[in-house]
VOBA-1610 file (N, C-alpha, C; in pm, whole numbers, padded with zeros to 5 digits, always signed):
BEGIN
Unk+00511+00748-05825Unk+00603+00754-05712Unk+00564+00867-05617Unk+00523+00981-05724Unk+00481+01066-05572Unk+00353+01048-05488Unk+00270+00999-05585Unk+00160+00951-05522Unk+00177+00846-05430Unk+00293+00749-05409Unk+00275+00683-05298Unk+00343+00778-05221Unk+00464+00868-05182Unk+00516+00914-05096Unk+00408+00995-05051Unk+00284+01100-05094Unk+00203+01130-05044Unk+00126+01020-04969Unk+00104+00924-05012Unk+00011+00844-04933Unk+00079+00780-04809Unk+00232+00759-04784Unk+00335+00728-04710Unk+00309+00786-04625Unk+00301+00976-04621Unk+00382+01063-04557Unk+00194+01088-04488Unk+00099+01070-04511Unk-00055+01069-04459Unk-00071+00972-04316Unk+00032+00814-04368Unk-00008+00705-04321Unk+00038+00759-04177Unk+00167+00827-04199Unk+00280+00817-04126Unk+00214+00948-03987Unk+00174+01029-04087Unk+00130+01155-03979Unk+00010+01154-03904Unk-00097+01049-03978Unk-00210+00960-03888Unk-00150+00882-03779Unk-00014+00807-03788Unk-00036+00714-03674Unk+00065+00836-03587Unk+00169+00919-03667Unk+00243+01032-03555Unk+00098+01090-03466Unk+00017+01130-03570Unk-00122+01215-03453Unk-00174+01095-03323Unk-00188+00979-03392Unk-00231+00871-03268Unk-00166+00893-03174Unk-00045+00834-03191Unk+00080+00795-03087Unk+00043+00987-02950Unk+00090+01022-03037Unk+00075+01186-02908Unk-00029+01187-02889Unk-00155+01178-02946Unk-00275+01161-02897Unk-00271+01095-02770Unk-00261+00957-02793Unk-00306+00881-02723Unk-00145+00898-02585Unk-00077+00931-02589Unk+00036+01049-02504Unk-00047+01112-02424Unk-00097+01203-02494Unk-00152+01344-02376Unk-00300+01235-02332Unk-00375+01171-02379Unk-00495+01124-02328Unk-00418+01061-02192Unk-00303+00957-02217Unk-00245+00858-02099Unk-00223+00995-01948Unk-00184+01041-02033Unk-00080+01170-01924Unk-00211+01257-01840Unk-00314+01267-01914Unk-00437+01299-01872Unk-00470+01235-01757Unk-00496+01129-01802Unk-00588+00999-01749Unk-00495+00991-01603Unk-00360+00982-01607Unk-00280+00970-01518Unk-00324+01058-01428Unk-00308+01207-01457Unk-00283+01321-01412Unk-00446+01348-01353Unk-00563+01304-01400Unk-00680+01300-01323Unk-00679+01193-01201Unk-00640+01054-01243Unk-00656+00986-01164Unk-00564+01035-01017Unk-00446+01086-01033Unk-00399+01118-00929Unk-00450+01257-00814Unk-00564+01325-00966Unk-00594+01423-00823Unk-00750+01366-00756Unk-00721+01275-00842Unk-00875+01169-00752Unk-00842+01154-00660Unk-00717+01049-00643Unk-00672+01025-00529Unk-00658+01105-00446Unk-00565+01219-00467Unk-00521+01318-00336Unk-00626+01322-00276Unk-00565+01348-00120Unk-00635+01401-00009Unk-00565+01411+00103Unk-00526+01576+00102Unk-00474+01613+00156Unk-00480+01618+00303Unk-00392+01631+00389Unk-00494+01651+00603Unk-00417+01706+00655Unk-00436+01810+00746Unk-00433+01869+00807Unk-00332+01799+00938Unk-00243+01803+00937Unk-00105+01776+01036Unk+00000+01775+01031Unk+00066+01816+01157Unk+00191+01869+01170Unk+00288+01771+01148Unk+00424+01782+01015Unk+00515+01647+00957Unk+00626+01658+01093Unk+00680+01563+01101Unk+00764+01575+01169Unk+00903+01604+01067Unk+00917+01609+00992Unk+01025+01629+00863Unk+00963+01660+00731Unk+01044+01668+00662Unk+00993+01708+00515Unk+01110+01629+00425Unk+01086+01529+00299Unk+01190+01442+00250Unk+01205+01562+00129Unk+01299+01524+00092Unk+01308+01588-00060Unk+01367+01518-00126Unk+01253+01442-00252Unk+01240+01383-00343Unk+01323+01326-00435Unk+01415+01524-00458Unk+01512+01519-00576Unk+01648+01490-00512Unk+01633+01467-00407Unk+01759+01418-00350Unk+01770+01295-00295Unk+01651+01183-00264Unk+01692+01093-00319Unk+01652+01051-00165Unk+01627+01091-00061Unk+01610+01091+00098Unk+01523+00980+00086Unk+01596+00873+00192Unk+01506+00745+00217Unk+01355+00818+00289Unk+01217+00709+00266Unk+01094+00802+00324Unk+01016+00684+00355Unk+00900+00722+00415Unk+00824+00619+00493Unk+00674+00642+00448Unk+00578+00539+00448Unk+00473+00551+00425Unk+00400+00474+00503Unk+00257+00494+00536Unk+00158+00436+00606Unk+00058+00393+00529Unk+00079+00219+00503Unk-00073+00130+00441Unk-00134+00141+00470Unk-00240+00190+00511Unk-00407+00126+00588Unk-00506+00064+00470Unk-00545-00044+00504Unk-00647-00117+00435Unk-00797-00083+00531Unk-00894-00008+00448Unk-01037+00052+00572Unk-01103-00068+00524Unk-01220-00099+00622Unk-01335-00187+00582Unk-01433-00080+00561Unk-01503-00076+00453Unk-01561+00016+00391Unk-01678-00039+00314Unk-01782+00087+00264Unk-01903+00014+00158Unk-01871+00151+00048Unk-01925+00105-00083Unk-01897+00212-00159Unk-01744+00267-00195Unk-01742+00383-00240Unk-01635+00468-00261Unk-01534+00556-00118Unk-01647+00529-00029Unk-01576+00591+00107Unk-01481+00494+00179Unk-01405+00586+00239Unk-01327+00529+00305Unk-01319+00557+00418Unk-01393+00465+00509Unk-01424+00517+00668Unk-01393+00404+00731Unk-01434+00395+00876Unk-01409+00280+00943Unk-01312+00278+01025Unk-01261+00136+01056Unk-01146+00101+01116Unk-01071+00039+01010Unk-00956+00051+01060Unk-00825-00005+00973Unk-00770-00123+00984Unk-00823-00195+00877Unk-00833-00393+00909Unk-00676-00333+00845Unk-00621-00327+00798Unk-00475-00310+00765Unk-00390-00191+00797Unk-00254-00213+00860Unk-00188-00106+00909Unk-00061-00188+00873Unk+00067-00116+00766Unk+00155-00186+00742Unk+00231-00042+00694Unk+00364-00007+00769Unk+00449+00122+00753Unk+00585+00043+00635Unk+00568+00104+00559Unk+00700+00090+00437Unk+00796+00181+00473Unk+00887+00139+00432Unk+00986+00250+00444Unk+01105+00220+00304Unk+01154+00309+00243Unk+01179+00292+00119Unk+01336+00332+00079Unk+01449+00290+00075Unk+01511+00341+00034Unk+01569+00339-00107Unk+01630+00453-00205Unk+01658+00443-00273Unk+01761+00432-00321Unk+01815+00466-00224Unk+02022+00449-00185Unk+02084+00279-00206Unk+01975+00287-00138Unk+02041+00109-00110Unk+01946-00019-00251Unk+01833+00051-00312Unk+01725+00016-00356Unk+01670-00066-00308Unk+01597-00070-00197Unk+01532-00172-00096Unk+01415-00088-00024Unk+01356-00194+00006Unk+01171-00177+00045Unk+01167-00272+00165Unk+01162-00199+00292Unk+01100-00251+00432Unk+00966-00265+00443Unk+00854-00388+00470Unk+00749-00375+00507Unk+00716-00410+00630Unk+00638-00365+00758Unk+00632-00389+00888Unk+00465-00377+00859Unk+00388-00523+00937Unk+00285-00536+00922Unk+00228-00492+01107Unk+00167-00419+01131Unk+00103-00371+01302Unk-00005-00476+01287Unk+00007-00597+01391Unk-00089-00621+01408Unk-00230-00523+01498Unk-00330-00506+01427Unk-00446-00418+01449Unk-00479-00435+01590Unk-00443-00530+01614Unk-00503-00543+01804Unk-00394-00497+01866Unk-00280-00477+01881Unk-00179-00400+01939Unk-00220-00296+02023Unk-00179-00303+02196Unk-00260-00178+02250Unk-00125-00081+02263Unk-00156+00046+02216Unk-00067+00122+02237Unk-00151+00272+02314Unk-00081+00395+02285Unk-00183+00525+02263Unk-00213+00561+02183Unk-00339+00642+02189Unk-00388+00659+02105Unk-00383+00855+02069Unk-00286+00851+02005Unk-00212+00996+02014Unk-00351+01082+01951Unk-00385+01215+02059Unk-00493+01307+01991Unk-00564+01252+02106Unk-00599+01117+02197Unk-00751+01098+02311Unk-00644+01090+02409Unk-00527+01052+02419Unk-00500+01001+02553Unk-00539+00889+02606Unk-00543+00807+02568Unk-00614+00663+02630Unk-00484+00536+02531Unk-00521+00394+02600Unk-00456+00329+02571Unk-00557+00225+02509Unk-00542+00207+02365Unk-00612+00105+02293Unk-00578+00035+02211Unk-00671-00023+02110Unk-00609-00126+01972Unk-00587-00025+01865Unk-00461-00044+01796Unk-00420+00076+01702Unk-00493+00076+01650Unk-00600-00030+01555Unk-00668+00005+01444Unk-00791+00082+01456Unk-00782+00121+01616Unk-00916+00279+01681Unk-00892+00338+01614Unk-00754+00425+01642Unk-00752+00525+01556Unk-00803+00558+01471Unk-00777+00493+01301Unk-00869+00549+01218Unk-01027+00587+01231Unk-01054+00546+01342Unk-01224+00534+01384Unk-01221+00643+01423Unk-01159+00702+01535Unk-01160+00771+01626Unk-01116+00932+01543Unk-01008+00948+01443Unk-00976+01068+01379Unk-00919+01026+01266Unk-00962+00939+01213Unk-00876+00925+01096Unk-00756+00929+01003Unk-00710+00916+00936Unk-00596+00884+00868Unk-00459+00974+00975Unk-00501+01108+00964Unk-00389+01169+01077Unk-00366+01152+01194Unk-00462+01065+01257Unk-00444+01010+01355Unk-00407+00904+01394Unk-00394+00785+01271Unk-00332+00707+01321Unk-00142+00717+01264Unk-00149+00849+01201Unk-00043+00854+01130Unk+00028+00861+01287Unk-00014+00959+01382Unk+00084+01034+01479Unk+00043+00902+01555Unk-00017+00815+01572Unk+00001+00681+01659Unk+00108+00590+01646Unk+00109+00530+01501Unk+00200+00479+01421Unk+00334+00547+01468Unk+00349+00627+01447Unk+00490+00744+01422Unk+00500+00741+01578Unk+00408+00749+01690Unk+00500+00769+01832Unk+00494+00605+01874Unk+00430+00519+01813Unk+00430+00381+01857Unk+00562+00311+01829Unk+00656+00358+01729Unk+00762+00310+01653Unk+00902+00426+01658Unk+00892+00528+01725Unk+00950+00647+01700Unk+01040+00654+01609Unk+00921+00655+01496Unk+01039+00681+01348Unk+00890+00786+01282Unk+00948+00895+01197Unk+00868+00954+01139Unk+00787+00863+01002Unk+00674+00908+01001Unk+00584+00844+00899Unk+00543+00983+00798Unk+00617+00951+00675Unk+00649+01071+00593Unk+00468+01099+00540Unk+00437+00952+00450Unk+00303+01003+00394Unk+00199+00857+00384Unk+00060+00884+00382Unk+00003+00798+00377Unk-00037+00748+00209Unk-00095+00601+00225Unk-00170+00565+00148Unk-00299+00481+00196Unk-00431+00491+00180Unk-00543+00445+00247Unk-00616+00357+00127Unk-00660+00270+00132Unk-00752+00145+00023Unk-00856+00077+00076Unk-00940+00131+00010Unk-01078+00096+00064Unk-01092-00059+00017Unk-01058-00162+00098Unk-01080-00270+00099Unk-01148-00351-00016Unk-01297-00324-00011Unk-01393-00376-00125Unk-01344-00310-00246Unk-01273-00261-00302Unk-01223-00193-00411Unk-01087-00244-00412Unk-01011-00307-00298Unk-00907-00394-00337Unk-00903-00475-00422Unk-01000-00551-00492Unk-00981-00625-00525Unk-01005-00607-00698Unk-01052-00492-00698Unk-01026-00413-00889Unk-00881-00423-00922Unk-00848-00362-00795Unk-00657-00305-00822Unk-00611-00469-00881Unk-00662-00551-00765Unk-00556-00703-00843Unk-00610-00701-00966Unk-00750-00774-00991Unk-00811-00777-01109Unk-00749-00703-01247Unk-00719-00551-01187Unk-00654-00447-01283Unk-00516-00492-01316Unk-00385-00544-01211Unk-00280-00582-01274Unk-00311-00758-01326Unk-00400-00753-01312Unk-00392-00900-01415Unk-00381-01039-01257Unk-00379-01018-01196Unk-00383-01102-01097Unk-00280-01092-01015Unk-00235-01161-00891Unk-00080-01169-00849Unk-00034-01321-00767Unk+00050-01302-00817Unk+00170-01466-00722Unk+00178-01458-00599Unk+00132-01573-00514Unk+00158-01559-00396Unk+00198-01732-00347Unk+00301-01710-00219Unk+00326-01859-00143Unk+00272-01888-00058Unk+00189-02002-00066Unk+00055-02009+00035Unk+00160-02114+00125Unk+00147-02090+00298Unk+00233-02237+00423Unk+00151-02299+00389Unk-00022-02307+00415Unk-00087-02393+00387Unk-00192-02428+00384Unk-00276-02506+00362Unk-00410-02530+00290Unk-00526-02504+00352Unk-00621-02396+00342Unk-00731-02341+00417Unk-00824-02387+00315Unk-00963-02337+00348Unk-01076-02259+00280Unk-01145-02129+00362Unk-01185-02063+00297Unk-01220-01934+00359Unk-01319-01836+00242Unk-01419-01799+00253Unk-01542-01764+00212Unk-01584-01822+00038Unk-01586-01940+00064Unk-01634-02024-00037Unk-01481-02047-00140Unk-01353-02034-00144Unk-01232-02060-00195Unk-01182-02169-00098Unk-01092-02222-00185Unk-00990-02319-00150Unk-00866-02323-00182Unk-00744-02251-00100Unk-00638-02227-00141Unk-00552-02308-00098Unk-00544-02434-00175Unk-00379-02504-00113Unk-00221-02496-00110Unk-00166-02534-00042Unk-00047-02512-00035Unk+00060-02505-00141Unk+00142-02370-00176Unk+00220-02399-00246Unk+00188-02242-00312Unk+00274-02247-00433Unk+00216-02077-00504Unk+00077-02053-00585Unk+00006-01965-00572Unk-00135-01998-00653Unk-00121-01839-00729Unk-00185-01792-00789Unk-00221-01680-00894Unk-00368-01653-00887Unk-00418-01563-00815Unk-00540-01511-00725Unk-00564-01401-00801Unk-00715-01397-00821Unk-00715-01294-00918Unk-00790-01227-00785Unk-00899-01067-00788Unk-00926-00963-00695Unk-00982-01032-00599Unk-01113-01113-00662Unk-01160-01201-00513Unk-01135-01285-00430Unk-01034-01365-00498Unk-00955-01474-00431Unk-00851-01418-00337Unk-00792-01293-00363Unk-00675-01170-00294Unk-00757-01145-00210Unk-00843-01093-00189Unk-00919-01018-00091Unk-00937-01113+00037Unk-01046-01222-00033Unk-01012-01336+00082Unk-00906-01402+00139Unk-00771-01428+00055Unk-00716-01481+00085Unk-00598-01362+00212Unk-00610-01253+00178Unk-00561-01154+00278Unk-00657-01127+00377Unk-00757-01181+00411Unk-00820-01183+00539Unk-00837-01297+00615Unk-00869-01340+00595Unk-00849-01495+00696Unk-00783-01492+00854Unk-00763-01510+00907Unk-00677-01509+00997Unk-00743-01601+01141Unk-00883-01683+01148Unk-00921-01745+01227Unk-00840-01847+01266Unk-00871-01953+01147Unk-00790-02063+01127Unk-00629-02044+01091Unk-00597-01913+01096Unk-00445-01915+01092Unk-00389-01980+01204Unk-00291-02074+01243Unk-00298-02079+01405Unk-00182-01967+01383Unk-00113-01870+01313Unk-00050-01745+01362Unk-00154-01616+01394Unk-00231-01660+01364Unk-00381-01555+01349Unk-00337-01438+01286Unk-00350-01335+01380Unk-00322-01176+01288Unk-00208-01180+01242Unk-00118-01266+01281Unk+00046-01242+01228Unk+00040-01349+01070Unk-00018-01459+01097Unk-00038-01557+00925Unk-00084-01402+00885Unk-00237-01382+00886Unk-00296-01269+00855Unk-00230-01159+00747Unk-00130-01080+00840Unk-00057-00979+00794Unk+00094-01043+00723Unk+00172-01159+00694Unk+00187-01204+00616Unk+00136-01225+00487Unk+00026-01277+00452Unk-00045-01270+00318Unk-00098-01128+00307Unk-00097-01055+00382Unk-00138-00907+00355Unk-00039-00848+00253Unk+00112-00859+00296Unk+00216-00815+00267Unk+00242-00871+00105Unk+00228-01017+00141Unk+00284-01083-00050Unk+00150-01032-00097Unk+00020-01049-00111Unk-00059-00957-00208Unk-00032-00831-00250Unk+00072-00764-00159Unk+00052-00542-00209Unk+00216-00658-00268Unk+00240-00644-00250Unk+00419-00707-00303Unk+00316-00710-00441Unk+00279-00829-00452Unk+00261-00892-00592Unk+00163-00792-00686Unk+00110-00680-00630Unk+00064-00555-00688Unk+00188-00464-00724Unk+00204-00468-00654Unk+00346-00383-00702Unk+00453-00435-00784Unk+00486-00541-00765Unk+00549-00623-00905Unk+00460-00636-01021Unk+00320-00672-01022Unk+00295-00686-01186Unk+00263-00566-01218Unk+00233-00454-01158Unk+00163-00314-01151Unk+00303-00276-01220Unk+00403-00297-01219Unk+00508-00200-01263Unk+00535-00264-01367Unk+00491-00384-01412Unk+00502-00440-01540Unk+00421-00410-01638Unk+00324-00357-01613Unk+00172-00342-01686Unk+00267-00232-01819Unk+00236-00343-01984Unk+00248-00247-02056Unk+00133-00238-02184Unk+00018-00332-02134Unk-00096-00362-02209Unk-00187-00211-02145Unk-00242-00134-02300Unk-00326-00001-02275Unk-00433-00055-02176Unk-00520-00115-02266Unk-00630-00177-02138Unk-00608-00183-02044Unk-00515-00263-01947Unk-00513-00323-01832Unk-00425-00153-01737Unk-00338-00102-01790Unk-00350+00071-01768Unk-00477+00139-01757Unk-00491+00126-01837Unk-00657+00253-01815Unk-00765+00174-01657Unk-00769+00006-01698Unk-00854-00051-01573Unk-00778+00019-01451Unk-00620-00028-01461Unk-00512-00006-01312Unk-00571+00148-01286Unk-00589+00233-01313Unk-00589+00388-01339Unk-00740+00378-01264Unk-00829+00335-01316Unk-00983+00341-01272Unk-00974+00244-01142Unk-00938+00134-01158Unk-00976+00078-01010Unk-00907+00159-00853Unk-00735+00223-00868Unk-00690+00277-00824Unk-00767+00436-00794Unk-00788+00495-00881Unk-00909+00648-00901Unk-01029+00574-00788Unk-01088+00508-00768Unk-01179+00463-00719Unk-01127+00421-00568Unk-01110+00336-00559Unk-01022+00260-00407Unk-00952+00317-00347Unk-00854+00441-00350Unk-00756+00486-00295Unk-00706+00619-00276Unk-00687+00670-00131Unk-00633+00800-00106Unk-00519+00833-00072Unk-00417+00914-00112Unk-00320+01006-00040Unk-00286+01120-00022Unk-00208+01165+00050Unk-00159+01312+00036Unk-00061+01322-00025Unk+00026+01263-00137Unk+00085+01285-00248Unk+00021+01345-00334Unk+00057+01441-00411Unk-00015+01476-00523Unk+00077+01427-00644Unk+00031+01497-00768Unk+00104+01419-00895Unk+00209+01479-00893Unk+00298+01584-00929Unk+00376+01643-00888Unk+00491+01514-00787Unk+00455+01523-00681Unk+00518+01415-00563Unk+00489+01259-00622Unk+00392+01213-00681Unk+00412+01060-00737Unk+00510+01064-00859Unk+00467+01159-00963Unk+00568+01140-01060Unk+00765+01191-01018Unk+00761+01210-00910Unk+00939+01221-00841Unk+00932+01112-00795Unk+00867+01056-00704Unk+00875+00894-00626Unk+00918+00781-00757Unk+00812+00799-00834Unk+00824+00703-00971Unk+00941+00717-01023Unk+00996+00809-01025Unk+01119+00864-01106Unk+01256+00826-01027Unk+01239+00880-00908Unk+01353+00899-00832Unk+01379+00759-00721Unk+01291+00625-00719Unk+01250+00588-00610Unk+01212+00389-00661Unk+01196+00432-00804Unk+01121+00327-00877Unk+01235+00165-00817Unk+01337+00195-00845Unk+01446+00096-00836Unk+01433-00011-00712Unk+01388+00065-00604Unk+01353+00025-00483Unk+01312-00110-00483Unk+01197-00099-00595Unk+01098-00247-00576Unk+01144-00383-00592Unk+01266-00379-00654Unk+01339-00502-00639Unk+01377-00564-00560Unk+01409-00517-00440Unk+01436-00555-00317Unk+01319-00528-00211Unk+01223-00650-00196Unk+01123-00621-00059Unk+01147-00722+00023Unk+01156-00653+00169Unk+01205-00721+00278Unk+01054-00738+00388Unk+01013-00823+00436Unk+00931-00802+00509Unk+00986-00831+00664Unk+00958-00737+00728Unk+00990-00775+00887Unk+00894-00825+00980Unk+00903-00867+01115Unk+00793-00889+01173Unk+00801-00778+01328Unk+00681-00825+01385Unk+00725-00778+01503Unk+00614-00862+01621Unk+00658-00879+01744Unk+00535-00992+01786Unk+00530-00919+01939Unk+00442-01018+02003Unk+00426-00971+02135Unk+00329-01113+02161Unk+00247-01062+02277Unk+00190-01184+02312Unk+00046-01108+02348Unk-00044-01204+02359Unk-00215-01172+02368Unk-00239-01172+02487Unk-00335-01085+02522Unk-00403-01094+02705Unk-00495-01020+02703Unk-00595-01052+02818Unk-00759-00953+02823Unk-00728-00918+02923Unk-00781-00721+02896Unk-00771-00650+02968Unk-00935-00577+02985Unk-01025-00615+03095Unk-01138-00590+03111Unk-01249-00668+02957Unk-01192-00779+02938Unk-01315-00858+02884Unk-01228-00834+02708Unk-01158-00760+02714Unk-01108-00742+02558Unk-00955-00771+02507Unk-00957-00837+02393Unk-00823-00873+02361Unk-00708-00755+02319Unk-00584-00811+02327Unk-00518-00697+02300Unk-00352-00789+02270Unk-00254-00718+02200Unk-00172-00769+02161Unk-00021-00688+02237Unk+00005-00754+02348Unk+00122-00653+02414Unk+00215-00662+02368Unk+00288-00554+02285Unk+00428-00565+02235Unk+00545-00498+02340Unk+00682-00611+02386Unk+00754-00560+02454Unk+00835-00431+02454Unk+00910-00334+02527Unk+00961-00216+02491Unk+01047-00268+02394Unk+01116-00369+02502Unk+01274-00406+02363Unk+01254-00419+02221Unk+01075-00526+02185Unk+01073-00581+02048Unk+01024-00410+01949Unk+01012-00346+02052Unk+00926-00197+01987Unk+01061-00138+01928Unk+01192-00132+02025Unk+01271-00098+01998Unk+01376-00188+01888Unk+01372-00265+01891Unk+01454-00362+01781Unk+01394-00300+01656Unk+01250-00328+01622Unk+01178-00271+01498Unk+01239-00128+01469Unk+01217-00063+01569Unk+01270+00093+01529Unk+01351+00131+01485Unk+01494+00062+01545Unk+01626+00085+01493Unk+01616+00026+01356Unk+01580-00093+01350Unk+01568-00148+01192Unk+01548-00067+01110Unk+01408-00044+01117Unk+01360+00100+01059Unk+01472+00226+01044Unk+01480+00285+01126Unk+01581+00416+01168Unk+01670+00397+01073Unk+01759+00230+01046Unk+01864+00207+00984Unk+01819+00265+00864Unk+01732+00219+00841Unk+01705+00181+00656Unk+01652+00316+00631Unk+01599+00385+00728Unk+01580+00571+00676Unk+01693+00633+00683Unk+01800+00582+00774Unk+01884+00633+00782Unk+01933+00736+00852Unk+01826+00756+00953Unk+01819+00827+01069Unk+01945+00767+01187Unk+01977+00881+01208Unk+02068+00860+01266Unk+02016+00858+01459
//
């Protein structure tokens, strides 16, 4: 008898050592991958949220077209979230990239998705933010060609296709399909044969990060964690640090149940040989207040 309770009390303190082991390795792994990510920049906030109190906050998507691990370019994706936790609800507003606005930092009037070309991430933050006059708390940037680990990493995602394309050797017909990284990637670019063009476009932009963010918060398989962790470490920058993700996660998580997507439109015209997407004052202003509401800005 005592010889099994010794052998009991061995079994028991091998798998207790695993379990915390494999604890501090996760918490590690976490805690590296997030200072992968950071990247911090240099500009002036227009506010400061605080976390532990629960303050609705805003963020800036950019999707870069990129090679490698860098993240340079122009910004084939520009989509401002705004998050509250009060209400637990998630605003997404997709900018179409041809939109001429200013280009805050040159003074000139162009297609928002310059910006990132022109100064990068802080620059299109203060474009964004005076194009919409609502503050844009913090960014997140995804190097495109590495988008498509992140799906791969949550296991794929659900999406509702209006209707039946092909587009770089896929065939997506109508109805809901389950797209794993390469099929996501393509299927969030397209936008020729959209006849909504950039607006179909930034629609399927929106249900792909949706459907990342729904199975991403489901993920309770180790593997498919450690991939989510590496493809994310790889693809993606912010100025959150861990510290600030693990309060968002904490304080903020509830949110995801409720995602709302909004639109916003205007109409197309060439101005010296180049396209451009004019959005009216009023429709600039309808979006804003929306926005404003749901931050809660008064």
């Amino acid at each position: 008898m005592k010889k099994i309770l010794i052998i009991a009390s061995i079994i028991i303190g091998i798998v207790g050592l695993s379990v915390v082991g494999y604890g501090f390795y996760l918490f590690k792994t976490v805690k590296d991958t997030a200072s992968e990510m950071h990247e911090p920049i240099e500009r002036e906030k227009t506010r400061l949220v605080d976390f532990d109190s629960r303050e609705p906050l805003s963020f800036l998507l950019t999707g870069v077209d990129s090679s490698g691990d860098e993240i340079k370019g122009r910004s084939d994706t520009i989509i401002v979230m705004t998050v509250n936790p009060n209400e637990k609800s998630v605003k997404m507003l997709s900018i179409p990239r041809d939109t001429r606005t200013e280009i805050i930092g040159r003074g000139t009037q162009d297609k928002i998705n310059h910006a990132y070309a022109f100064g990068g991430v802080s620059m299109t933050m203060d474009t964004v933010e005076n194009f919409l006059g609502i503050p844009i708390d913090h960014y997140i940037s995804v190097n495109m060609e590495g988008f498509k680990d992140i799906v791969d990493a949550v296991g794929g995602v659900k999406v509702e296709n209006t209707f039946s394309f092909n587009y770089e050797g896929f065939n997506f017909p109508q109805g809901e399909l389950f797209l794993n990284g390469e099929k996501a990637l393509a299927y969030s670019r397209m936008r020729y044969d959209d006849p909504r063009g950039d607006f179909g476009r930034n629609d399927r932009q929106r249900q792909v990060i949706h459907g990342i963010i729904q199975e991403g918060a489901q993920i309770s398989s180790i593997t498919r964690l450690d991939d989510m962790l590496r493809a994310i470490g790889n693809s993606v920058k912010t100025d959150l640090d861990f510290d600030a993700m693990n309060k968002i996660q904490s304080k903020y998580r509830e949110a995801r149940h409720s995602v709302e997507e909004i639109q916003i439109t205007g109409s197309g015209t060439r101005i010296n040989g180049i396209y451009y997407l004019i959005v009216p004052d009023e429709e600039i202003a309808r979006v804003s207040n929306e926005l404003k509401e749901h931050l809660e800005i008064n």
